[in-house]
N, C-alpha and C positions, 0 to 999 in steps of 0.2 A: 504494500500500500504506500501509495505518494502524499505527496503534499504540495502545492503552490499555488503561492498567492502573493500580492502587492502588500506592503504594509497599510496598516490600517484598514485593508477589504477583508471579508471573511477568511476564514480558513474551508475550504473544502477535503472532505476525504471520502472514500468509498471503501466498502465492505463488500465482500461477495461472498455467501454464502451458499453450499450446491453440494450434493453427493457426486465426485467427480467419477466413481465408480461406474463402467457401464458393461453389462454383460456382451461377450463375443457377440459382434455384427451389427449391436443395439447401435441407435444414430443420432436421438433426441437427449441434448443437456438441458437442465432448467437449473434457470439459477438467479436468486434474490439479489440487486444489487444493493445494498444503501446507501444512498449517499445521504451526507450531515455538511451542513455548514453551520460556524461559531464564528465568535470573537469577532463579530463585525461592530463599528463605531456606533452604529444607529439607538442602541439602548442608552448614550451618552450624552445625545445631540439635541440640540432643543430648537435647528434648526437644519434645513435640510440647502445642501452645499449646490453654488448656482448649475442649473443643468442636470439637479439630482433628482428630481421626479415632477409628472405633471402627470394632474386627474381634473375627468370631466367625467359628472355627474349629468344621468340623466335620467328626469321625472317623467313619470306618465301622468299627463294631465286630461288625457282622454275625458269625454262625456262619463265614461262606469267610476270616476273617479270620486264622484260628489255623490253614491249612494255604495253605502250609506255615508255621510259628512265628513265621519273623522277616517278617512281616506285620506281624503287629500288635507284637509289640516297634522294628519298623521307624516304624509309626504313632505309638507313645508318643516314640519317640526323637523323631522329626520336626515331633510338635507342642511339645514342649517346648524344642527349635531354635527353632522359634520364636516362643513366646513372652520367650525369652532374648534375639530383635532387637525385639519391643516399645519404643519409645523411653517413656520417663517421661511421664505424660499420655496415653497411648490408652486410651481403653475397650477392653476386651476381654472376652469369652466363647469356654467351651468348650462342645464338646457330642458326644456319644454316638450314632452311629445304627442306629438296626437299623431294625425294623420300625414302632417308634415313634422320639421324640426324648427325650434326656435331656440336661438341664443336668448337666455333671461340673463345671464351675467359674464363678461363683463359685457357684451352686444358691438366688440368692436373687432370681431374677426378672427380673433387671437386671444393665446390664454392672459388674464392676471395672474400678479406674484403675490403670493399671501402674507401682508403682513397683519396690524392691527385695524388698518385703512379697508383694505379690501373685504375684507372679510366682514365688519359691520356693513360694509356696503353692499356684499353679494346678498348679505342673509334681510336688508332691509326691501333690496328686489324680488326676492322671493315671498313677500307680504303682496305681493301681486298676480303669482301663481293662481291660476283656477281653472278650473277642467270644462271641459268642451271640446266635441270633433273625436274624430275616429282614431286607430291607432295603426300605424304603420314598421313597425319598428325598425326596418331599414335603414329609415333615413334617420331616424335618430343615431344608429351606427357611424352613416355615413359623416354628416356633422361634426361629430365626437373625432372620427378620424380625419377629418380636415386640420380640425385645431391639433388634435397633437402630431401631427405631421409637422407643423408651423414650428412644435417647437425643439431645443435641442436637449430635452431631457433622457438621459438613460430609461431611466424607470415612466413607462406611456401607462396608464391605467384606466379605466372604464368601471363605472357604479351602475347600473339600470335598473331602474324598478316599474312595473308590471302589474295593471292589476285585473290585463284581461287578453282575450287572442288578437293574436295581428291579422284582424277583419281586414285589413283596407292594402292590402300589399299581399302579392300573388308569392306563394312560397318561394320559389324559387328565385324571386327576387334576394330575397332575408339570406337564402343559401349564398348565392353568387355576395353579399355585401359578406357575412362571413369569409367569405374563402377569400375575401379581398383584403380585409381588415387583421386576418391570421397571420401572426410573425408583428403585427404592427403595433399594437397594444392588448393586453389581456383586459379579461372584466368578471366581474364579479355580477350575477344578475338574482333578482327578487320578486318574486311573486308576490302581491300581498292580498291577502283575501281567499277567493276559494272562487272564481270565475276566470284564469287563467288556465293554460295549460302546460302540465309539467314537463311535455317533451322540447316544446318551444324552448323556455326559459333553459330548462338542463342543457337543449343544444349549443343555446348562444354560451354559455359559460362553459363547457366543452367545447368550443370551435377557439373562442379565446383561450383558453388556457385558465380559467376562474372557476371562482366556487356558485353553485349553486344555493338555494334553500327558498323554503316559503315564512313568511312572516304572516300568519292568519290574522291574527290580532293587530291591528295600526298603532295599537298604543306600544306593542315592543319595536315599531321599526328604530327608533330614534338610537337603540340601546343597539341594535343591531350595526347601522348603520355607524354609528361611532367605533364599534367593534370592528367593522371592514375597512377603515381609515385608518383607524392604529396597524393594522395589519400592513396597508397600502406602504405606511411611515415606516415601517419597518424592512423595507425592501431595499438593497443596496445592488447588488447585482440582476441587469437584465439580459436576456436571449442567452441564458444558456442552454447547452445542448447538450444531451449525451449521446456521445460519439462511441459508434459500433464498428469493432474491426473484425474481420474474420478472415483465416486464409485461406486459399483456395481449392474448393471443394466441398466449404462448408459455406451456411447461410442461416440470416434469419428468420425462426418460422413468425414469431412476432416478438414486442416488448409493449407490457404494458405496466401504467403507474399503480400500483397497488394498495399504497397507505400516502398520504391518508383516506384519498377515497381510490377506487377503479376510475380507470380512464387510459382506455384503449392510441395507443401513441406508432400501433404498426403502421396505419396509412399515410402517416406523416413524413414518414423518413426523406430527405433528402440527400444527393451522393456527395457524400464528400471528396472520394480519390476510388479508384475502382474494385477496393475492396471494401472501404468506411462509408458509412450513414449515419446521420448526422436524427437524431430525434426532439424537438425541443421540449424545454419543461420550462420555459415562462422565469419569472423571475425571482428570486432567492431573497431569505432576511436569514435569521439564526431560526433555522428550521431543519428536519431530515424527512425524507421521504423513500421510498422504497418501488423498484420495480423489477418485474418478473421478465427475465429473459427467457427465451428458449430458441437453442441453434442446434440446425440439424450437420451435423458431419460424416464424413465418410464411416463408414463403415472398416472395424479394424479386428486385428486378430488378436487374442491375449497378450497381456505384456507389453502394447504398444500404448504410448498417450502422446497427447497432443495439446497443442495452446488450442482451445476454439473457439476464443473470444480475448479480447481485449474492449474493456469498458472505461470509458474518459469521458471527465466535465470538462467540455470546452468553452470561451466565450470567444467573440468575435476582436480578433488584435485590430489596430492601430491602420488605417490605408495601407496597403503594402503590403501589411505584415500578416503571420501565418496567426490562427484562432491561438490562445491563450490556453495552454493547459491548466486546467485546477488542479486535479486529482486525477488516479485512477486506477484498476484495478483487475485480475487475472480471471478467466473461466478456463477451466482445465476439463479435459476426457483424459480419463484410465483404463484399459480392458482389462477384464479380472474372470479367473473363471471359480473365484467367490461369490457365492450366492447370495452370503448372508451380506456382502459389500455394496453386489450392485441391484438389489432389490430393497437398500435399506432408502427412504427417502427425508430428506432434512427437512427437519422441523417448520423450517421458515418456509422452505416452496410450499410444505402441505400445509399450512397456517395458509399463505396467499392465494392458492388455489383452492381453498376453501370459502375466503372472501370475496373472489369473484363468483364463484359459485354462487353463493343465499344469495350476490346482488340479482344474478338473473333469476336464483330464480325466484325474489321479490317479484322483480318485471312481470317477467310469466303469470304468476301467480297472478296478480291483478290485472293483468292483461284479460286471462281468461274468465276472470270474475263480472268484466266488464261486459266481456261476450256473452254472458250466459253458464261456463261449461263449469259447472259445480265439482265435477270429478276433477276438470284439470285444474281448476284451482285451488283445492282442498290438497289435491297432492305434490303439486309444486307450494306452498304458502307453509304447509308440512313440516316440506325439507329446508324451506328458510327457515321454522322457528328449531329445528334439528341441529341446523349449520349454526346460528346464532348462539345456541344453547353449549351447544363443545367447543367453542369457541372461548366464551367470553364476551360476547357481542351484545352487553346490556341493554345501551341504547337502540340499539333494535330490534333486540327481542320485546321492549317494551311495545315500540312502533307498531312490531306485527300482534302481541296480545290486545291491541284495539279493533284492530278487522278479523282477527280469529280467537274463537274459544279454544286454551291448549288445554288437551286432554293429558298428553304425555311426552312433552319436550324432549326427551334424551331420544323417543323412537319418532319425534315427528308425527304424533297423531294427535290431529285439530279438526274444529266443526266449524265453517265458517259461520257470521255473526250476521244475523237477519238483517239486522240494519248498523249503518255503520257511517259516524261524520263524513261530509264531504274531505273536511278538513286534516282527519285521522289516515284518510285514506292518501289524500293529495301528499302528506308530509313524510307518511312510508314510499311512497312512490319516490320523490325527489329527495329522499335523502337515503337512499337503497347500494349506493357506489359507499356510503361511510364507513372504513374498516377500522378495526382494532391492530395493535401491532402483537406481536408475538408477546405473548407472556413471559416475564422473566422467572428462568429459574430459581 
């Protein structure tokens, strides 16, 4: 394991954990990578260094917003929360959405820089927020990604909140503004209410690179929404990548991010040199995350092993210059014609393929509940509260004890629940990617 970094930027390092064991001819590795970054300045800093971050916030002021009231009184409150964690030095914008986009602050093209000026000025324009017209949410994207295109901050970031479907714009409009806006800034998106849709909102903050969740109640947005700026403030390095090498013969069957939530990162890959691809993971504060590789290689006879992965944080260097290694970290094959070596499988891979597991088959589960198909969903909903249960997966075993009566959790027998909140339903749904990490011994 390496190390590098600039003074005063985090420390990066990565873990790889994997049974490098594989029986004669076997060709599939899986292997947990971790990466952690520490000891970045940000917990220090009480303001943020020129060019170090810019966020634009953006409301949904739509007509569904003023029923019931405290919607959108929840909304002004919420972003005016937070713009009050803004540290001194962010760029920031605000913005309106309905069916089109409007600048509400500062309305001049471009971001403002947060000091004690702006900030009572942004949150005194937001006393003029009010809902009306349809919702497009495209162009609210688009917007958002004009201004911080304008500006030269590292850290680009996006807030959305949501409190219904994007009626007024043709999906694949929303697609193609995603797949334009990807690599450009990440965003965090919010549902608020129980008249939205979870695939929408989960996509836009999967396509960026952010977190999801619902806010049902308007009175917590505020708490929330202060909670997602401190997060924002805490961010020092942006566009890094994990960088996948393999040599030739072998390849990747996929990587995906596995804690803190799932989130599928195979179709992203980009080529780096013609045996590297490049996966991004958005931008870093003093956090670790974890993800699930698996490469397939040749095929070998006992007694042989091989390198078949090399896994590296890269970020992007200076004009010129080559990406910036952080860290990184080995994936090895062994051939063994020990049984008990290459059939044993590490803790961690079965921990994380486990957690992807209940997340689908949450999905599932409610999917078919939706349909109608009481069998498929009694038996997929099941094996989520099954997988939750051997787990450790408190939080969502709680989630799924609101839509299913559990009979006997360790075997996964539940009776679905006659009736069941919107609300209960919608929050197991969107927050079904949220893993646990491995239990310490």
């Amino acid at each position: 394991m390496a190390n590098f970094a600039k003074p005063s930027a985090p420390r990066f390092s990565v873990e790889v954990y994997q049974n490098e064991f594989l029986a004669e001819g076997a060709r599939d590795v899986h292997a947990i990578v971790t990466v952690t970054s520490t000891g970045g300045a940000t917990a220090t800093r009480t303001a943020v260094a020129p060019g170090g971050a810019a966020v634009v916030i953006m409301v949904d002021c739509s007509g569904s917003m003023e029923y019931p009231p405290d919607k959108m009184r929840g909304a002004r409150e919420a972003t005016a929360a937070a713009v009050d964690t803004l540290r001194d030095g962010t760029a920031f914008a605000v913005i309106a959405g309905t069916h089109v986009a409007r600048e509400v602050f500062p309305r001049r093209g471009h971001l403002a820089i947060a000091d004690a000026t702006t900030r009572a000025q942004a949150k005194e324009a937001l006393r003029g927020l009010s809902s009306g017209g349809g919702t497009a949410i495209g162009t609210w994207l688009r917007l958002a990604d004009g201004l911080l295109r304008g500006s030269t901050a590292a850290i680009r970031h996006g807030i959305l909140l949501t409190d219904g479907r994007n009626e007024h714009e043709d999906p694949a409009v929303l697609r193609a503004t995603l797949d334009a806006c990807a690599g450009r800034f990440t965003c965090d998106a919010r549902g608020v209410g129980t008249d939205w849709e979870v695939k929408e909102v989960t996509g836009i903050a999967s396509a960026l690179l952010g977190t999801a969740d619902i806010v049902a109640d308007p009175a917590r947005l505020s708490a929330d929404f202060t909670h997602m700026m401190e997060k924002v403030m805490g961010k020092e390095v942006a566009d890094v990548s994990l960088r996948l090498w393999t040599p030739v013969g072998a390849e990747i069957l996929y990587v995906k991010q596995v804690a803190p939530a799932v989130q599928d990162l195979t179709g992203r890959r980009t080529e780096a040199s013609p045996r590297a691809g490049d996966y991004p993971t958005g931008s870093w504060g003093d956090e670790s995350r974890e993800y699930h590789v698996c490469v397939r290689v040749p095929g070998a006879a006992v007694g042989q092993e091989m390198l078949a992965a090399r896994a590296a944080l890269v970020m992007p260097g200076a004009p010129g210059e080559d990406p910036a290694v952080l860290a990184q970290g080995l994936v090895r094959a062994v051939w063994t014609d020990d049984l008990a070596a290459s059939t044993a499988i590490n803790p961690q891979v079965a921990h994380y393929t486990g957690q992807a597991e209940l997340a689908q088959a949450i999905q599932q589960g409610l999917e078919a509940r939706k349909l109608g198909d009481v069998g498929g969903a009694t038996a997929k909903l099941g094996r989520a509260v099954q997988l939750a249960s051997s787990s450790g997966n408190a939080d969502t075993a709680k989630l799924l004890a609101k839509v299913v009566d559990v009979v006997d959790a360790a075997a996964g027998t539940v009776r679905l629940k006659a009736k069941v909140a919107d609300a209960d339903e919608m929050t197991l749904e969107t927050r079904s990617t949220q893993t646990v990490r491995v239990r310490k011994s």
